[in-house]
C-alpha positions in Angstrom: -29.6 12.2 -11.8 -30.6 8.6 -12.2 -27.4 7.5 -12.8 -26.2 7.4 -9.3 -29.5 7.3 -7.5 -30.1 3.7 -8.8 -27.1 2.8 -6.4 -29.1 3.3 -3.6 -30.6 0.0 -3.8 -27.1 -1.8 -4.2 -25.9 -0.3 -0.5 -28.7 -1.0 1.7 -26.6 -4.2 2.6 -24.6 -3.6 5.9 -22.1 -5.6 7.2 -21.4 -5.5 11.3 -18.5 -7.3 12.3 -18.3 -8.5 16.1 -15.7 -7.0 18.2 -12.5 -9.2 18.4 -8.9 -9.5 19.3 -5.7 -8.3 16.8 -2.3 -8.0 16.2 -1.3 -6.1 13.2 2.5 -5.8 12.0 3.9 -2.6 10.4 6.9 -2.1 8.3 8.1 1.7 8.6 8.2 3.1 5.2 11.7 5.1 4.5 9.5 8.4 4.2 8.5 7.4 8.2 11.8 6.9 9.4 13.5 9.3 11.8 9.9 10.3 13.0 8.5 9.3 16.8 6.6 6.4 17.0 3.9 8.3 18.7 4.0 10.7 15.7 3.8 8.3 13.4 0.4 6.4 15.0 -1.0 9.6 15.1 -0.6 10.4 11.8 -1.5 7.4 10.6 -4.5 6.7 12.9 -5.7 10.6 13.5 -9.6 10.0 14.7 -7.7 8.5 17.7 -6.5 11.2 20.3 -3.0 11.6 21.7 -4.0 10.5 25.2 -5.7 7.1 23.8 -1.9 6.4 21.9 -0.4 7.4 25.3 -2.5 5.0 27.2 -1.8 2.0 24.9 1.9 2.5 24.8 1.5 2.3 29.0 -0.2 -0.7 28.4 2.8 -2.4 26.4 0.8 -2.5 23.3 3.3 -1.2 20.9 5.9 -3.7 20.5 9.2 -4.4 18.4 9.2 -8.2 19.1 9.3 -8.8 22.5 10.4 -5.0 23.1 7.8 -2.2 24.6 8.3 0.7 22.5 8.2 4.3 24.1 6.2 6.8 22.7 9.6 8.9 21.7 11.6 6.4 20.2 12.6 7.5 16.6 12.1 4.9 14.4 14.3 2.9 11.6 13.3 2.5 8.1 11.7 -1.3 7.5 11.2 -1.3 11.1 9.0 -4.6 11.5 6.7 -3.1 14.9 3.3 -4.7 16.2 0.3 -3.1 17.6 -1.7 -5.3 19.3 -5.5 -4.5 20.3 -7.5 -5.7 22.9 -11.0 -5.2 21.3 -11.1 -4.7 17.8 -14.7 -2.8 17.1 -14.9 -2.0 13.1 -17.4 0.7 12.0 -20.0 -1.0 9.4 -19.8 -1.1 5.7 -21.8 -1.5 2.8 -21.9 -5.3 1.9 -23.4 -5.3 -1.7 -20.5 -6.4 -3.4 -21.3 -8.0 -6.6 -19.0 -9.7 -9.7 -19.3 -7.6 -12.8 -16.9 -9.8 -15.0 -14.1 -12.6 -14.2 -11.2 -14.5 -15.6 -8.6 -16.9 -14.6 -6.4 -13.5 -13.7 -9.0 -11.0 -12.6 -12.2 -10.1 -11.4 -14.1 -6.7 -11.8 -15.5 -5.8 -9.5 -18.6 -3.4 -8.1 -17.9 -2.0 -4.8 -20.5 -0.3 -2.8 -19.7 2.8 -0.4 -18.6 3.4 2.1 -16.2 0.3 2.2 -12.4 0.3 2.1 -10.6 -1.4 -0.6 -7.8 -3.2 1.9 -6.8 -3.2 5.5 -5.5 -0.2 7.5 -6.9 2.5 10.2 -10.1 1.4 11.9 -11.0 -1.6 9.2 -9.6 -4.7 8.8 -12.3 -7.6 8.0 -14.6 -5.0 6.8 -12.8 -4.3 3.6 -13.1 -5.4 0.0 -10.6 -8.3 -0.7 -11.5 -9.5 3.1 -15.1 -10.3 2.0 -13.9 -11.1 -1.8 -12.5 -13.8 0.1 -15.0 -14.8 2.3 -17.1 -15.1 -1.2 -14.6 -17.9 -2.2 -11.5 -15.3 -4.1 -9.0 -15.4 -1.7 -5.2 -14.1 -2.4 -6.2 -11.2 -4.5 -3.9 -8.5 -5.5 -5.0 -4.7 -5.6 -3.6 -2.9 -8.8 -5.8 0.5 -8.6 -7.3 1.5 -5.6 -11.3 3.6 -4.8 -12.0 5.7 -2.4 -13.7 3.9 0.7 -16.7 6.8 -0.2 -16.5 6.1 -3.4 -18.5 3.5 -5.4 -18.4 1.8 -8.8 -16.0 -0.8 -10.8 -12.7 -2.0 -9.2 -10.1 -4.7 -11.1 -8.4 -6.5 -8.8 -6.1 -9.5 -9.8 -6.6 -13.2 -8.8 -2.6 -14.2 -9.3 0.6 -11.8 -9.2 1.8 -12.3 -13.1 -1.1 -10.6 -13.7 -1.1 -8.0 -10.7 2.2 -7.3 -12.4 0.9 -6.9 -16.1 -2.2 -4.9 -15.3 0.0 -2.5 -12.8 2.1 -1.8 -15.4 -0.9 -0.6 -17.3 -1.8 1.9 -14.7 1.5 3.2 -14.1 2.1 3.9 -17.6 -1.6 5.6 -18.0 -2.6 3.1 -20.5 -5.8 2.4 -18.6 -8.9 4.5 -19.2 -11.4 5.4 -16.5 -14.8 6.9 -16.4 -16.4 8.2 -13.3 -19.8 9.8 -13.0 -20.2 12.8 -9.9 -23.6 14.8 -9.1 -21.5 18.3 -8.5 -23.3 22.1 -6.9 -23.6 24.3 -9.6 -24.8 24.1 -13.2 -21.8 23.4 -15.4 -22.6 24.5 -19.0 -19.8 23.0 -21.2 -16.9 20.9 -21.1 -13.7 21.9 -18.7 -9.8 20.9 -18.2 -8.1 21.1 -14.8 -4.4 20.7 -14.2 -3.4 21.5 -10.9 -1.0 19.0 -9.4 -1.9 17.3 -5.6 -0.5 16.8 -2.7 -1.3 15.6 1.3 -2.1 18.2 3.0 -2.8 16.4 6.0 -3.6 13.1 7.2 -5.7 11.7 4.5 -6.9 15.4 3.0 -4.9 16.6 0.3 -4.5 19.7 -2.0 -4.3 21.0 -5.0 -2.8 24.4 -7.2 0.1 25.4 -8.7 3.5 25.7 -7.2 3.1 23.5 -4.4 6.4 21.7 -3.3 6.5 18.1 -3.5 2.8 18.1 -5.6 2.6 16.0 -8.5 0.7 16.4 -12.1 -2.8 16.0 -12.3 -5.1 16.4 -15.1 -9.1 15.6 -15.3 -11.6 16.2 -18.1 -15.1 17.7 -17.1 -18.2 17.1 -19.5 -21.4 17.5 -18.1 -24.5 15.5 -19.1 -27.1 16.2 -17.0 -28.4 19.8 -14.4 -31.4 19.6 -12.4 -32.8 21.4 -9.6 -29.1 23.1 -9.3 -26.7 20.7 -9.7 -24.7 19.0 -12.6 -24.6 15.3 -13.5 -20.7 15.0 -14.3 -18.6 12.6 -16.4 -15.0 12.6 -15.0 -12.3 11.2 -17.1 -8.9 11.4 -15.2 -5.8 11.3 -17.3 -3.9 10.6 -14.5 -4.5 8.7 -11.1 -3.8 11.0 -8.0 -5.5 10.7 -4.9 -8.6 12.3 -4.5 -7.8 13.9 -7.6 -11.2 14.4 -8.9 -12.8 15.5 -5.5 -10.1 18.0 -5.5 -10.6 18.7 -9.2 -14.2 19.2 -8.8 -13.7 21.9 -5.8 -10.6 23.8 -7.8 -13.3 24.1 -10.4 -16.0 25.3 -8.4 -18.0 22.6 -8.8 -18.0 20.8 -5.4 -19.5 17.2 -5.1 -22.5 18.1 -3.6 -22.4 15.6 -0.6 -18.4 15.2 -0.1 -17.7 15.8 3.7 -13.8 17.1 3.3 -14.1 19.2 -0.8 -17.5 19.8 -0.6 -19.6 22.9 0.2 -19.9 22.3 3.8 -16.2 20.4 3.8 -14.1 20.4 6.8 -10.4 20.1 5.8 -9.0 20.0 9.0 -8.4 16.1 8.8 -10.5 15.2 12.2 -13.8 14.5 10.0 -14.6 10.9 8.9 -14.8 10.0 5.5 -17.6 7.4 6.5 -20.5 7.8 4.3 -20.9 7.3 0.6 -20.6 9.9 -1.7 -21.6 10.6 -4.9 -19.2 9.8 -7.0 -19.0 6.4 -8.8 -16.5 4.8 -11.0 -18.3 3.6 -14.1 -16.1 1.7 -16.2 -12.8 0.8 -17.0 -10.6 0.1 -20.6 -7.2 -1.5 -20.7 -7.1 -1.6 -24.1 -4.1 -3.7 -24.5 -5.5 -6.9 -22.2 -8.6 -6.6 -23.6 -10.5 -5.7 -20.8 -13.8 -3.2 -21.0 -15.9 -3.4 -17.9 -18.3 -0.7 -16.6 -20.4 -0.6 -12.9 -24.0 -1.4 -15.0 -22.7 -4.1 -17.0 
């Protein structure tokens, strides 16, 4: 499985932010509206308990302006609210970030794991374009998104004309990716899932057939690779759900050997952190159309 093991040496880096002081702003979503702000914090933040919410709305944390929010209000769609914490402690990240390939309108990117692509839940300085910019590319645009677990390549854009052009090339599927995964179980020839995904909960999500609200997803399976067991997988999504490969992989009974929510010993109840690397790595990206080829070892 040398394909992924070689990544080892890329994530020994860590990053450890000291604790500090922050406000963050947060425009209510129409899909949000109606529900209670204390719902919605808890939803959005679950690995913190109801009681530590309760305590922070006492403390006049949760604001709208100069307003204390109670923990019942019901709340408006693009409803501007603040959230202001006393003593910001991140968890650490990987910090081997390195530059594959760059232009005057992107950068590709390889990002180590476990590190979030962009602000939001416990990480806010400990994420990708926060350290991109630290490296001297600041006001980068995400236009496809990893996995915090996940490794690999990542195109991120460097001015918005071109966050426009290359989203369009995602949203229209006219961007082909490759990931590698080291899955339980000897797979013996090449496989097709369909099975459209939804949330579930939180951020674990599901997939089959007939669930309401799901959406279509499609992955190609070819293995390359068993040893000792397990299956060294190529992974070619056709189209870009989230965790749509994990889930994939699980459907197909095929788990990723180390994932801590689809794998064998996953816990889908939402409460476990998805804090460690996995292995599962994007290893190249195509966009045909802009000229752009770029894989994780180039």
């Amino acid at each position: 499985m040398t394909i992924l093991s070689k990544e080892s040496s890329r994530v020994s880096e860590v990053r450890i932010t000291a604790p500090y002081e922050l406000t963050r702003t947060i425009t209510v979503k129409p899909k949000d509206a109606g529900k209670t702000v204390l719902g919605f914090f808890r939803e959005r933040f679950p690995y913190l308990s109801e009681s530590t919410w309760r305590a922070r709305f006492k403390n006049g944390w949760i604001c709208e302006g100069d307003d204390e929010l109670h923990p019942e209000y019901r709340l408006r769609s693009q409803q501007v609210i603040q959230h202001y914490s006393p003593r910001v402690v991140e968890p650490s990240v990987a910090a081997a970030i390195r530059i594959i390939e760059e232009t005057n309108d992107w950068l590709a990117v390889y990002k180590p794991a476990p590190l979030p692509m962009h602000q939001g839940g416990r990480y806010y300085k400990n994420t990708l374009l926060y350290m991109l910019g630290e490296m001297g590319c600041p006001g980068l645009r995400m236009v496809h998104r990893l996995d915090s677990v996940t490794s690999g390549v990542v195109l991120v854009a460097r001015n918005k004309e071109a966050a426009i052009r290359l989203r369009k090339e995602f949203e229209a599927n006219r961007v082909a990716k490759t990931y590698h995964a080291i899955v339980q179980g000897e797979m013996n020839s090449e496989i097709t899932v369909n099975a459209s995904v939804r949330r579930k909960r939180g951020f674990v999500f599901e997939c089959g057939e007939g669930l309401e609200g799901a959406k279509e997803a499609v992955t190609r399976f070819i293995p390359e690779n068993t040893e000792e067991g397990n299956t060294l997988v190529k992974c070619i999504p056709e189209t870009g759900r989230t965790h749509q490969i994990r889930l994939h992989l699980q459907h197909a009974g095929f788990p990723i050997v180390d994932d801590p929510i689809y794998g064998p010993d996953g816990d889908q109840s939402g409460k476990r952190l998805q804090n460690s690397a996995i292995s599962l790595r994007s290893s190249g990206i195509v966009v045909k159309d802009l000229g752009i080829a770029v894989s994780s070892g180039s």
